[in-house]
PASEBA-1860 file (N, C-alpha, C; in nm, 3 decimals):
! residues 275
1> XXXXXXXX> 1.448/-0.739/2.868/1.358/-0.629/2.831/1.214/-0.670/2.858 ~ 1.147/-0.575/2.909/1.000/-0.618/2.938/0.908/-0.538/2.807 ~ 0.778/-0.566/2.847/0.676/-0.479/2.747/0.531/-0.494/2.832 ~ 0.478/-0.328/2.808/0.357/-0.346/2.834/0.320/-0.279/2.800 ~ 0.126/-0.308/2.792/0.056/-0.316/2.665/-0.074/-0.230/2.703 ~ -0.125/-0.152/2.614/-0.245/-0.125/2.634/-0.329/-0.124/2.501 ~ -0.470/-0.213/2.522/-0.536/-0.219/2.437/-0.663/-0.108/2.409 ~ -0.709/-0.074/2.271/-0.786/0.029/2.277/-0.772/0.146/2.374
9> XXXXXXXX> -0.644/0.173/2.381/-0.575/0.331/2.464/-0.700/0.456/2.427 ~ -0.730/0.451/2.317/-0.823/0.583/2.248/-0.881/0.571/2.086 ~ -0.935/0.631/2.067/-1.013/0.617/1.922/-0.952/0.756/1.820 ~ -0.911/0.722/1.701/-0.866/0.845/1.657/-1.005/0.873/1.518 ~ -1.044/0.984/1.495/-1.203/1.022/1.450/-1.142/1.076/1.285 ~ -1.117/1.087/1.212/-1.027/1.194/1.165/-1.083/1.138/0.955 ~ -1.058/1.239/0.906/-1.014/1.210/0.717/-0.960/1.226/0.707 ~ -0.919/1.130/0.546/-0.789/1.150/0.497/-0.825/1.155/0.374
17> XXXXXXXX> -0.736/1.204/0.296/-0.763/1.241/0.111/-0.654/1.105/0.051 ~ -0.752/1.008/-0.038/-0.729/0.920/-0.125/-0.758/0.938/-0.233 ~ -0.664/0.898/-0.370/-0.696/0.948/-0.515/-0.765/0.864/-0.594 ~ -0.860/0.759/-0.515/-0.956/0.710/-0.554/-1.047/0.724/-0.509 ~ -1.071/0.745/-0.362/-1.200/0.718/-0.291/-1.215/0.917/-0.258 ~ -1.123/0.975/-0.290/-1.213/1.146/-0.237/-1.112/1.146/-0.106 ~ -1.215/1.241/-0.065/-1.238/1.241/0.131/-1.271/1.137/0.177 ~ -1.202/1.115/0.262/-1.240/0.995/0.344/-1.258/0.992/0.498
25> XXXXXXXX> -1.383/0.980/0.571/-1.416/0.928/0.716/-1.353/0.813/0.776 ~ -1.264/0.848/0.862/-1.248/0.715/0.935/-1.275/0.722/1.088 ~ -1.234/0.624/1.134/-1.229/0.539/1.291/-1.141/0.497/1.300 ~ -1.017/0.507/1.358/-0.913/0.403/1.395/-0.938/0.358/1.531 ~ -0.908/0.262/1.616/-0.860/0.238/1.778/-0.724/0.208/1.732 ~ -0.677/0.232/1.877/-0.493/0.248/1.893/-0.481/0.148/2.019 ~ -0.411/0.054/1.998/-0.364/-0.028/2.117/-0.210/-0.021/2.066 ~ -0.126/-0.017/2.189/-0.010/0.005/2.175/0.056/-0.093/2.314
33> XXXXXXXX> 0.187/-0.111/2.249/0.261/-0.213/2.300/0.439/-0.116/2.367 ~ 0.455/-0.090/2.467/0.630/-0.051/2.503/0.718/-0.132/2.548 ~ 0.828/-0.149/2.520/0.926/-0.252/2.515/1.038/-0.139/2.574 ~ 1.056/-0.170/2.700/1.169/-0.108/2.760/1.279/-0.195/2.885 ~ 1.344/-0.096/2.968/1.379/-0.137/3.088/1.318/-0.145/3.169 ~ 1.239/-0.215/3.302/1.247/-0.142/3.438/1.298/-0.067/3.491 ~ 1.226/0.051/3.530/1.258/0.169/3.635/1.251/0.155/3.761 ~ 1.287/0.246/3.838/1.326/0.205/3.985/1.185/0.171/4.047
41> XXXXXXXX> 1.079/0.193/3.973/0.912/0.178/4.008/0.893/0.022/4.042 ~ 0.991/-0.075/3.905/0.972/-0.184/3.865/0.882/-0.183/3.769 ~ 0.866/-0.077/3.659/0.794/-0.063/3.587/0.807/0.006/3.413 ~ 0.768/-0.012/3.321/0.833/-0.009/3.229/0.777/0.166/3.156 ~ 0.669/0.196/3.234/0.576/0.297/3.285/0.500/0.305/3.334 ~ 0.419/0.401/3.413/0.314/0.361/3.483/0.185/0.389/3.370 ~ 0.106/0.281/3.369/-0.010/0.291/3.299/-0.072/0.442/3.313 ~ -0.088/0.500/3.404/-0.141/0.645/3.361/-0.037/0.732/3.285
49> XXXXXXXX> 0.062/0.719/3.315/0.166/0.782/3.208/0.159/0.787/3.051 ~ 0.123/0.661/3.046/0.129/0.552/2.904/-0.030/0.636/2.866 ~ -0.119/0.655/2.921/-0.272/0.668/2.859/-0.219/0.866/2.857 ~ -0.162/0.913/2.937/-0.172/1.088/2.978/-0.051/1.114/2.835 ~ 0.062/1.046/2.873/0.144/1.110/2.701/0.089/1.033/2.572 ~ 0.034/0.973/2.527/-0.018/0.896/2.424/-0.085/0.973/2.368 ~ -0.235/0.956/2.436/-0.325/1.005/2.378/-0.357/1.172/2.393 ~ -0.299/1.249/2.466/-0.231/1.375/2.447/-0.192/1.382/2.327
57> XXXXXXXX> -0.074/1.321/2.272/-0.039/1.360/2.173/-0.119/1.315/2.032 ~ -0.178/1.213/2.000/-0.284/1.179/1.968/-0.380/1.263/1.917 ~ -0.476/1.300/2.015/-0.538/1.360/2.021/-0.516/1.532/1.972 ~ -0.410/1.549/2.000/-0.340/1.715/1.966/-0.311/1.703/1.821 ~ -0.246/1.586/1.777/-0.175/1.569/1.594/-0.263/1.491/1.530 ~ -0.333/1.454/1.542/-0.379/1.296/1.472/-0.532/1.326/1.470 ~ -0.603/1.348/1.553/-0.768/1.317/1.599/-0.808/1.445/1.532 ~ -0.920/1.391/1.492/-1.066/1.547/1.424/-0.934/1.624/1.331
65> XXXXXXXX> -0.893/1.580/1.265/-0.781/1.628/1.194/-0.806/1.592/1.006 ~ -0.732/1.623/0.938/-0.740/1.581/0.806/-0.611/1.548/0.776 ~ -0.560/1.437/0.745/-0.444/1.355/0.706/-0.436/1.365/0.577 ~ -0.305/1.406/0.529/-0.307/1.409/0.408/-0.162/1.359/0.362 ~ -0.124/1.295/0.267/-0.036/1.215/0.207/0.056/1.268/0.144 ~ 0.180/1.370/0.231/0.233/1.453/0.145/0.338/1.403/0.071 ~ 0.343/1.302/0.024/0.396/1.256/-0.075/0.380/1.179/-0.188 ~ 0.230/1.246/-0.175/0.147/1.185/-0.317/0.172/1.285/-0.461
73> XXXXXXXX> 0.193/1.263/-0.536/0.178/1.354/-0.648/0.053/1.390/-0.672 ~ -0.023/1.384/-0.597/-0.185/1.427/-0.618/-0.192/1.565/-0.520 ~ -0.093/1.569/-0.410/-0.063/1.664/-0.348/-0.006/1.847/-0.317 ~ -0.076/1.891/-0.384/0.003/2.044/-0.392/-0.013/2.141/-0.234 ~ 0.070/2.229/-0.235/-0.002/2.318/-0.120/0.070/2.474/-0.139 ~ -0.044/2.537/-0.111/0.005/2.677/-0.104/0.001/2.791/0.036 ~ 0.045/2.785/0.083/0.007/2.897/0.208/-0.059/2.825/0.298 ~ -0.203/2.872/0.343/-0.286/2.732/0.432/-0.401/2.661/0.376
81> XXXXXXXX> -0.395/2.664/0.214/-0.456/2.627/0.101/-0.370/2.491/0.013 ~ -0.441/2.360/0.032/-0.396/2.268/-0.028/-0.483/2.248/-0.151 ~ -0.448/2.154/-0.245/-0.482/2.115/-0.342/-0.473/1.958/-0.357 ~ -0.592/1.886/-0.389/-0.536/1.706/-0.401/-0.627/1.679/-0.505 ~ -0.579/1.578/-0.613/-0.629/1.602/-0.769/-0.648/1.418/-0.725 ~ -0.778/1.416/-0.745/-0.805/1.247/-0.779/-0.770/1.187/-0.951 ~ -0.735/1.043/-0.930/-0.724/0.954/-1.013/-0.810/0.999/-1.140 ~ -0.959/1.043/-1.056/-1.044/1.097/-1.277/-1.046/1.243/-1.287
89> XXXXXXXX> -0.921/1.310/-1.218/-0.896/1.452/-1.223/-0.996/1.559/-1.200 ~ -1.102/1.481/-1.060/-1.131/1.615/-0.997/-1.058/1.612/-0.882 ~ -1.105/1.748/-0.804/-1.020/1.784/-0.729/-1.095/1.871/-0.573 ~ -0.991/1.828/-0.511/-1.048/1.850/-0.350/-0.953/1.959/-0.277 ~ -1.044/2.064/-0.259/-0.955/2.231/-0.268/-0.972/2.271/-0.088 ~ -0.878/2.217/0.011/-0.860/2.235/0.172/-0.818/2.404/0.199 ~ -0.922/2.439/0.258/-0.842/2.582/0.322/-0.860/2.595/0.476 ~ -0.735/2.637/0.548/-0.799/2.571/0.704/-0.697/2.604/0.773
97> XXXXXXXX> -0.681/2.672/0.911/-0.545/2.716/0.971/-0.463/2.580/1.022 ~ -0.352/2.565/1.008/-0.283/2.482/1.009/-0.277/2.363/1.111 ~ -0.362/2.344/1.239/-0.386/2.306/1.341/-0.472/2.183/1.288 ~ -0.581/2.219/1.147/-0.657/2.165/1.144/-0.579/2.035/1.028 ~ -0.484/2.030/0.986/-0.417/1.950/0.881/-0.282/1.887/0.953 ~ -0.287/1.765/0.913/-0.110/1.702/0.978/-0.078/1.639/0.841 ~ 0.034/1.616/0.795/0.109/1.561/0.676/0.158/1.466/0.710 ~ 0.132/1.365/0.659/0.200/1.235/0.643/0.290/1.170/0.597
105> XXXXXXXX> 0.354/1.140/0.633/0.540/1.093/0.545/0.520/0.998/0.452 ~ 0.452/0.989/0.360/0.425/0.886/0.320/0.283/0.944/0.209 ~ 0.353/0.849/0.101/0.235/0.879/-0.040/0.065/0.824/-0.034 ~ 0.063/0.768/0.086/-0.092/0.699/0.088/-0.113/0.686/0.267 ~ -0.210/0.708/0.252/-0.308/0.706/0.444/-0.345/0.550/0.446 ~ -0.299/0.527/0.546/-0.286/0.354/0.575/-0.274/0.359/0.725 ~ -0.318/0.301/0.802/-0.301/0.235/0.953/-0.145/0.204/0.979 ~ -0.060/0.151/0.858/0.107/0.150/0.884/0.154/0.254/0.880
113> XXXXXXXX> 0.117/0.387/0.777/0.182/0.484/0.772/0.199/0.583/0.904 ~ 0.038/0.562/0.902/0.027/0.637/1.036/0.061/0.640/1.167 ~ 0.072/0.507/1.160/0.138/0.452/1.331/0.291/0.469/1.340 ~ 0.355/0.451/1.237/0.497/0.528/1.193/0.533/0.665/1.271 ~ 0.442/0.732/1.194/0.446/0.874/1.261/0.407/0.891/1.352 ~ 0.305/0.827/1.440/0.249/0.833/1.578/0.399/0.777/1.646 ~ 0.443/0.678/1.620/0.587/0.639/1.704/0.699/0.715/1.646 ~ 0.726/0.820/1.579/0.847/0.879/1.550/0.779/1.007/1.653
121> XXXXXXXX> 0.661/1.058/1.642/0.675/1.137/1.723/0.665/1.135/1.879 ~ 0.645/1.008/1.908/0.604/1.002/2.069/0.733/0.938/2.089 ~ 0.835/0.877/2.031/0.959/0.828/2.109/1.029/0.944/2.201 ~ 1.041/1.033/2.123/1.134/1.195/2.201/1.053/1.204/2.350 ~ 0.922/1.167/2.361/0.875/1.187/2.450/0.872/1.171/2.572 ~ 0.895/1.024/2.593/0.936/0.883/2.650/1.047/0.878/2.729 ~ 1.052/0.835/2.840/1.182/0.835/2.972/1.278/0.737/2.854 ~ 1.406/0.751/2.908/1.508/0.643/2.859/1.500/0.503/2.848
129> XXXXXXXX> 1.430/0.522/2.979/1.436/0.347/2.985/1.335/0.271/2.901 ~ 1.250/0.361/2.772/1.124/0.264/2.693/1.257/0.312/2.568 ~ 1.260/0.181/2.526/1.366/0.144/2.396/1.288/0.118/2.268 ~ 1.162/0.127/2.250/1.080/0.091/2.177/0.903/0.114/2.168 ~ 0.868/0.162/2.041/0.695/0.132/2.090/0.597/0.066/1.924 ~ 0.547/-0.034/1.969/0.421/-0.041/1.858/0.281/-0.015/1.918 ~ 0.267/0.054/1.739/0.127/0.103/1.775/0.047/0.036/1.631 ~ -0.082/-0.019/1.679/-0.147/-0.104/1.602/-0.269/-0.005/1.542
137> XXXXXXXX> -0.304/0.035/1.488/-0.423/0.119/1.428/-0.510/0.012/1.376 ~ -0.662/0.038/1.400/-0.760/-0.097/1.317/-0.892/-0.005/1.343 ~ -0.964/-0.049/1.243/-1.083/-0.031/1.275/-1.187/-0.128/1.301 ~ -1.322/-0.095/1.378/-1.412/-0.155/1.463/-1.439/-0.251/1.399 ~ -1.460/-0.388/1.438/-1.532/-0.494/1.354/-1.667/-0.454/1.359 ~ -1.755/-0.480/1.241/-1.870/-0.462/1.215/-1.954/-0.535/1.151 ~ -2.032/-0.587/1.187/-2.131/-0.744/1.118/-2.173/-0.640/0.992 ~ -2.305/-0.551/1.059/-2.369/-0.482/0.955/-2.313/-0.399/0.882
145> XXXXXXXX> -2.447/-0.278/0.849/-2.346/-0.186/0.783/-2.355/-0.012/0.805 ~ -2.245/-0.003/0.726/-2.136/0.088/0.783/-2.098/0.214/0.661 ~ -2.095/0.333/0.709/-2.052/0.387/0.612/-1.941/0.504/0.643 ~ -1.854/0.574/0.600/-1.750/0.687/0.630/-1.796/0.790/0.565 ~ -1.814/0.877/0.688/-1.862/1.037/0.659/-1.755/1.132/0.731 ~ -1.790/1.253/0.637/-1.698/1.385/0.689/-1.802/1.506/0.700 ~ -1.736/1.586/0.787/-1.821/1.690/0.804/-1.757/1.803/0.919 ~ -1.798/1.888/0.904/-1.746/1.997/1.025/-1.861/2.102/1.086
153> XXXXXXXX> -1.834/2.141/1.204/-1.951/2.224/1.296/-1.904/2.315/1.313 ~ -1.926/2.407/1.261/-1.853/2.576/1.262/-1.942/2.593/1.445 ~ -2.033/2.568/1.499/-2.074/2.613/1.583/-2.007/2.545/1.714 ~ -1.933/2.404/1.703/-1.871/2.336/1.782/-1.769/2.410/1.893 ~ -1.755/2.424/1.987/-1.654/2.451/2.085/-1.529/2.384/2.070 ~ -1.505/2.294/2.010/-1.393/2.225/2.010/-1.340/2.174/1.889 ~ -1.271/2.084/1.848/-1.179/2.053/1.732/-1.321/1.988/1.632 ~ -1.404/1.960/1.674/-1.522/1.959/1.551/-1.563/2.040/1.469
161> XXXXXXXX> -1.528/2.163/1.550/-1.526/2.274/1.394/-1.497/2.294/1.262 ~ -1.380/2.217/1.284/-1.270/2.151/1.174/-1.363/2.154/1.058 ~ -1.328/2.222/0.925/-1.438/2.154/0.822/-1.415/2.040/0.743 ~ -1.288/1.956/0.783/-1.328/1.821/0.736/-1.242/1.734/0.810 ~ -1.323/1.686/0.910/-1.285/1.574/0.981/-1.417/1.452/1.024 ~ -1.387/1.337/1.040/-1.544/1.244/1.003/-1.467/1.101/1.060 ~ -1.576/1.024/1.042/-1.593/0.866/1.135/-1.611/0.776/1.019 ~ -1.592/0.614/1.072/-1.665/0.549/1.013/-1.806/0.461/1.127
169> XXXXXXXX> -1.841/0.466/1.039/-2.035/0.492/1.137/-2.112/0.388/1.066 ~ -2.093/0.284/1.191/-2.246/0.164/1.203/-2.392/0.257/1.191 ~ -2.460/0.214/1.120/-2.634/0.265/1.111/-2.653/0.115/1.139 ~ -2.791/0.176/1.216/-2.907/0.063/1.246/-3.050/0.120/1.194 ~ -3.128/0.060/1.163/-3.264/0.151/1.105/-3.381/-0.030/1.150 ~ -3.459/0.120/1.253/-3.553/-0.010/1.307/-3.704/0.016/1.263 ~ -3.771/-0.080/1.164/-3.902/-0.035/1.095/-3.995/-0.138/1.183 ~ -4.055/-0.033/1.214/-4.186/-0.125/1.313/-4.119/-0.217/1.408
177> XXXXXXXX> -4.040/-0.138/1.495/-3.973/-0.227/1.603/-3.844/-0.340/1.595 ~ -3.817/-0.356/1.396/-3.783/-0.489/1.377/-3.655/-0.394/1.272 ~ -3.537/-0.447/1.281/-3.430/-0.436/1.210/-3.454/-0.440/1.047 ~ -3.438/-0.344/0.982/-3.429/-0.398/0.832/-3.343/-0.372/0.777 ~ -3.234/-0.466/0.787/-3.081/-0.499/0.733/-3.102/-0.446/0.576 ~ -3.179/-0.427/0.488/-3.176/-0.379/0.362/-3.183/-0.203/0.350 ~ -3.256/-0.157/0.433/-3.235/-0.029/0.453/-3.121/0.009/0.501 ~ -3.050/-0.063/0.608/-2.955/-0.018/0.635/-2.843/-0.026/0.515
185> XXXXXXXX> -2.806/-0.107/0.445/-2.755/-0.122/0.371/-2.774/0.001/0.232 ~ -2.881/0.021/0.221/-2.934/0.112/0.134/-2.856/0.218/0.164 ~ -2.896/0.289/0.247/-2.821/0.433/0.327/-2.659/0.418/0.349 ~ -2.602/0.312/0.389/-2.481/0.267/0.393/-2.367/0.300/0.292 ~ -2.508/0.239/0.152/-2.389/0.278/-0.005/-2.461/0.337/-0.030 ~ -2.545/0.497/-0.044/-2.556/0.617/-0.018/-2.476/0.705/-0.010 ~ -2.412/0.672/0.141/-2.376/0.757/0.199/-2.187/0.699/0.219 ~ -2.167/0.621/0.175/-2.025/0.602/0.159/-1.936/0.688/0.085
193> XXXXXXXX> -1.837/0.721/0.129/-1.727/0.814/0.141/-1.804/0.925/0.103 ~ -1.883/1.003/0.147/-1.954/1.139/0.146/-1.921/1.226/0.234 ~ -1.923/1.315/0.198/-1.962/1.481/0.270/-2.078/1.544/0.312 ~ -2.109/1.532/0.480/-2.250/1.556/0.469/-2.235/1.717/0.552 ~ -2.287/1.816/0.420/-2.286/1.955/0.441/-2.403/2.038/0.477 ~ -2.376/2.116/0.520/-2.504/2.215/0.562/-2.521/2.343/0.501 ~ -2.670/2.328/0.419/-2.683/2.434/0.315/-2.616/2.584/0.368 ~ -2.667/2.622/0.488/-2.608/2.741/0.513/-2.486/2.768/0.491
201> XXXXXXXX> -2.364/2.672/0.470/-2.222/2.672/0.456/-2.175/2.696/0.314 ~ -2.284/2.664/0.243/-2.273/2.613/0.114/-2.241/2.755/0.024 ~ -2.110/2.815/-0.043/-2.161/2.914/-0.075/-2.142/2.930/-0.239 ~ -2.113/2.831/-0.291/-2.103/2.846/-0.469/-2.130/2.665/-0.502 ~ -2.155/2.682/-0.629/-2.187/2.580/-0.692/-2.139/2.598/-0.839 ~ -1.988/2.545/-0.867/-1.952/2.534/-0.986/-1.933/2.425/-1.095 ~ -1.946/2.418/-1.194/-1.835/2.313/-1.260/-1.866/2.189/-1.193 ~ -1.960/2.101/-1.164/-1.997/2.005/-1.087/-1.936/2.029/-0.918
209> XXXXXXXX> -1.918/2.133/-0.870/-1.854/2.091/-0.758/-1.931/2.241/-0.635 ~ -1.903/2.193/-0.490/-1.923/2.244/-0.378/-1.853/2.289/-0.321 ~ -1.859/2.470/-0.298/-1.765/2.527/-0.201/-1.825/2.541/-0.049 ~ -1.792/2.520/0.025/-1.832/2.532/0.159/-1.746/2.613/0.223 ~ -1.768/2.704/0.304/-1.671/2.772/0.425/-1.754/2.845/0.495 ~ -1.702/2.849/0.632/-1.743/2.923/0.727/-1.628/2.939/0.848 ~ -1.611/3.053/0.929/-1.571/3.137/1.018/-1.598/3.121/1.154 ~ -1.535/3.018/1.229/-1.566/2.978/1.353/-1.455/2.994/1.428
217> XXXXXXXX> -1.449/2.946/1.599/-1.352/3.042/1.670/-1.188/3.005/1.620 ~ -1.184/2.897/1.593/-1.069/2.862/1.494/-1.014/2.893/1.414 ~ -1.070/2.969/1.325/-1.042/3.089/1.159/-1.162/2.999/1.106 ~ -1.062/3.075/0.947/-1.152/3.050/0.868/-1.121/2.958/0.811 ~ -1.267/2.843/0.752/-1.260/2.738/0.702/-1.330/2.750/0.620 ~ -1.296/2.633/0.474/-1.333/2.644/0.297/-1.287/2.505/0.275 ~ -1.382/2.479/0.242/-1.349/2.322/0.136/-1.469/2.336/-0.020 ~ -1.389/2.294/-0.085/-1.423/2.266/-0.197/-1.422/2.119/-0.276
225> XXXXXXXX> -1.505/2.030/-0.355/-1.513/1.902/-0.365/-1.607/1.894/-0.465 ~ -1.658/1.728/-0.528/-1.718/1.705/-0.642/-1.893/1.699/-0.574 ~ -1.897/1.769/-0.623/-2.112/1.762/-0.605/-2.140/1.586/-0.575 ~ -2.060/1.532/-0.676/-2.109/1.371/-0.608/-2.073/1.311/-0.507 ~ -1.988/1.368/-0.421/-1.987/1.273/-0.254/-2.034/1.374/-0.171 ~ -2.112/1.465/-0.188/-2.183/1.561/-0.066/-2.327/1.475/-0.067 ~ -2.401/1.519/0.023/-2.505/1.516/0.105/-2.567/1.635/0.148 ~ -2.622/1.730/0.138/-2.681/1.876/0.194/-2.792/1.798/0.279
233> XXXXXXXX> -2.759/1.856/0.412/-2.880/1.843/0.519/-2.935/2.011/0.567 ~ -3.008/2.066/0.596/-3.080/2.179/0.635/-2.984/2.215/0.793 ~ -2.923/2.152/0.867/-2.884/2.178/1.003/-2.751/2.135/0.998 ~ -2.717/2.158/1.116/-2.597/2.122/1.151/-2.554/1.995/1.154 ~ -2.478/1.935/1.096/-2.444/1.812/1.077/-2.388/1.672/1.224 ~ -2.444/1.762/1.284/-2.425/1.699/1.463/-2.462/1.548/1.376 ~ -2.476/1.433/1.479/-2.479/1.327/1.481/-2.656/1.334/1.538 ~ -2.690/1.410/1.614/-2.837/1.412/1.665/-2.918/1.441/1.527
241> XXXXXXXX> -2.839/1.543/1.500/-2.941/1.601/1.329/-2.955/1.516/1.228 ~ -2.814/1.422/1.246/-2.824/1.278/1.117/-2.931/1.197/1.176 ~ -2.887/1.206/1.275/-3.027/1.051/1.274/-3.163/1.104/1.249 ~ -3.198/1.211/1.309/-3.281/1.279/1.295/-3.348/1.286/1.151 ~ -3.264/1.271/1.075/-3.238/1.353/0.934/-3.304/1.245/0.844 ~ -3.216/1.123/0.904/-3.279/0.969/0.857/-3.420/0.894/0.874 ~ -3.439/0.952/1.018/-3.568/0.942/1.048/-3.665/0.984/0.996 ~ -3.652/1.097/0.973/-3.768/1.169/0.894/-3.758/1.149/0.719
249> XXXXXXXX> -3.605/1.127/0.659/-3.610/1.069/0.537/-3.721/0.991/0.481 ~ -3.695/0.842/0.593/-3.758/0.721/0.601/-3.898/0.750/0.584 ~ -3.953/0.809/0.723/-4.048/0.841/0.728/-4.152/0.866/0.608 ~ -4.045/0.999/0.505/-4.127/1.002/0.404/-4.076/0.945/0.317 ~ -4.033/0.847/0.310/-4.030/0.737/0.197/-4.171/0.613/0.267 ~ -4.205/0.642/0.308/-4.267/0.510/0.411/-4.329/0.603/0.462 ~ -4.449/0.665/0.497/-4.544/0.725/0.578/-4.631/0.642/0.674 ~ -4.636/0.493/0.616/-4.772/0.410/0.693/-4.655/0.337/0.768
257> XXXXXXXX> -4.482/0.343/0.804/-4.435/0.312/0.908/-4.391/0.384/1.000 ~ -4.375/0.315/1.158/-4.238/0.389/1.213/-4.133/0.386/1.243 ~ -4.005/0.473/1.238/-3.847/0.427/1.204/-3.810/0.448/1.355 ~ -3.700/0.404/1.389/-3.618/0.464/1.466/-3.469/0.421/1.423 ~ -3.407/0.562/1.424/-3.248/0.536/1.372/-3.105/0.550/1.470 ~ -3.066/0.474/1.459/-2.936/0.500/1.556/-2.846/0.474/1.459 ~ -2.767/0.589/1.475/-2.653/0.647/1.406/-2.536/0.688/1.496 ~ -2.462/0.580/1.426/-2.341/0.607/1.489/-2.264/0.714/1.481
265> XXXXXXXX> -2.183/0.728/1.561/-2.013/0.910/1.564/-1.900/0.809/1.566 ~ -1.840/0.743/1.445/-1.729/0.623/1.500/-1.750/0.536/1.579 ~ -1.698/0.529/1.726/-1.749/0.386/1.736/-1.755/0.414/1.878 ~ -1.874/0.318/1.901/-1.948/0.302/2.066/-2.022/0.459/2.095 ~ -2.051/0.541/1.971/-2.162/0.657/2.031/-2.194/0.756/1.912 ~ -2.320/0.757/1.965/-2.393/0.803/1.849/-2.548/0.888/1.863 ~ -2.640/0.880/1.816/-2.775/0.941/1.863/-2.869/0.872/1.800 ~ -2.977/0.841/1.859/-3.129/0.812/1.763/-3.205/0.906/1.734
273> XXX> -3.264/0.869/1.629/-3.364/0.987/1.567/-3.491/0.913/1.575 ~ -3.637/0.901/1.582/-3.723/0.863/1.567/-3.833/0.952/1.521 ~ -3.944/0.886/1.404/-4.024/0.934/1.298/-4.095/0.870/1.283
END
């Protein structure tokens, strides 16, 4: 039996609901390993095969998506309206056409769970002769720091519309030309496991908590969550508008400096803002 391998195949962008941490932003990379026969190619697939059905499917079930743990008892669902009750019994209220949610076999969102289901569903896929596949999920090593955000772009053309799907995101924050690892850090645990929303979306404020929805070419989208992991920014929550957003924060926390921010979208891209 042979095997072959591809490392960092694709990046999956996506949240998942934990009954401690909320909503959650992540980053995965996917390197994956097939263990089959040789085909009459002499090959176990052809590497474009391996990158064209993968991350196809990937990308279609898994990516800019919201993962959710349907076998958590924190888990309810009704129609295209879920319900997930955290550990100090608030609660995170998903409404969203079904495209935008995948269920997970499994009571908790983990890099094992998930790669499970990434290989139960891509085996059917697969010529005869691949007898096997691992798939490794990890996220980016990162010296500095880092934080996981969610968010959705009703104005987006594509699966970013989603109203809750998010990264985990290196910040850099440069004061007077020169790195200041304490700011970054500052904003980092800030902005960890947050929701960064846009007032216009925003349409009630109850009971400590935030309803958001809006109507983009996708249907209609509604999330609801605890006032304490949002963020309200004035714009669209693009990655240009965050840094942007930071920049000018800084700015007026600090008027007699100048910032420039690069803000990451997951990993290897992002935007600067400068102020």
């Amino acid at each position: 039996m042979s095997e072959l391998f591809v490392q960092r195949l694709t990046v999956l962008d996506f949240s998942y609901l934990d009954v401690e941490r909320g909503l959650v932003g992540e980053s995965w990379q996917a390197d994956i390993v097939l263990q089959g026969d040789l085909d009459a190619q002499g090959m176990v697939l052809d590497f474009g095969d391996v990158k064209k059905i993968t991350k196809k499917l990937i990308d279609e079930q898994f990516d800019h998506k919201l993962l959710v743990p349907e076998s958590s008892p924190a888990f309810q669902q009704a129609s295209e309206c879920l319900t997930f009750t955290l550990n100090d019994g608030k609660k995170i209220i998903h409404c969203a056409p079904d495209d935008a949610v995948t269920l997970i076999h499994a009571d908790t969102i983990t890099p094992e769970t998930v790669s499970r289901q990434i290989i139960d569903t891509l085996m059917p896929l697969m010529p005869s002769n691949v007898l096997s596949i691992q798939i490794h999920l990890w996220p980016e090593k990162i010296s500095g720091a880092f934080y996981h955000y969610s968010h959705g772009l009703k104005l987006h053309c594509g699966n970013c519309q989603r109203i809750a799907h998010g990264h985990r995101s290196r910040i850099e924050i440069l004061r007077n030309g020169e790195r200041d690892n304490e700011l970054e850090a500052h904003w980092a645990t800030r902005w960890r496991d947050i929701y960064i929303g846009t007032r216009e979306d925003l349409i009630d404020e109850t009971d400590g908590d935030y309803r958001f929805a809006y109507t983009s070419a996708q249907g209609a989208f509604a999330l609801q969550l605890p006032k304490s992991d949002c963020y309200l920014i004035d714009t669209e929550s693009t990655v240009e508008n965050i840094a942007q957003h930071l920049a000018d924060a800084l700015k007026h926390e600090h008027p007699e400096d100048d910032f420039q921010v690069r803000a990451f979208e997951g990993v290897d891209k992002g935007a600067i803002g400068r102020a």
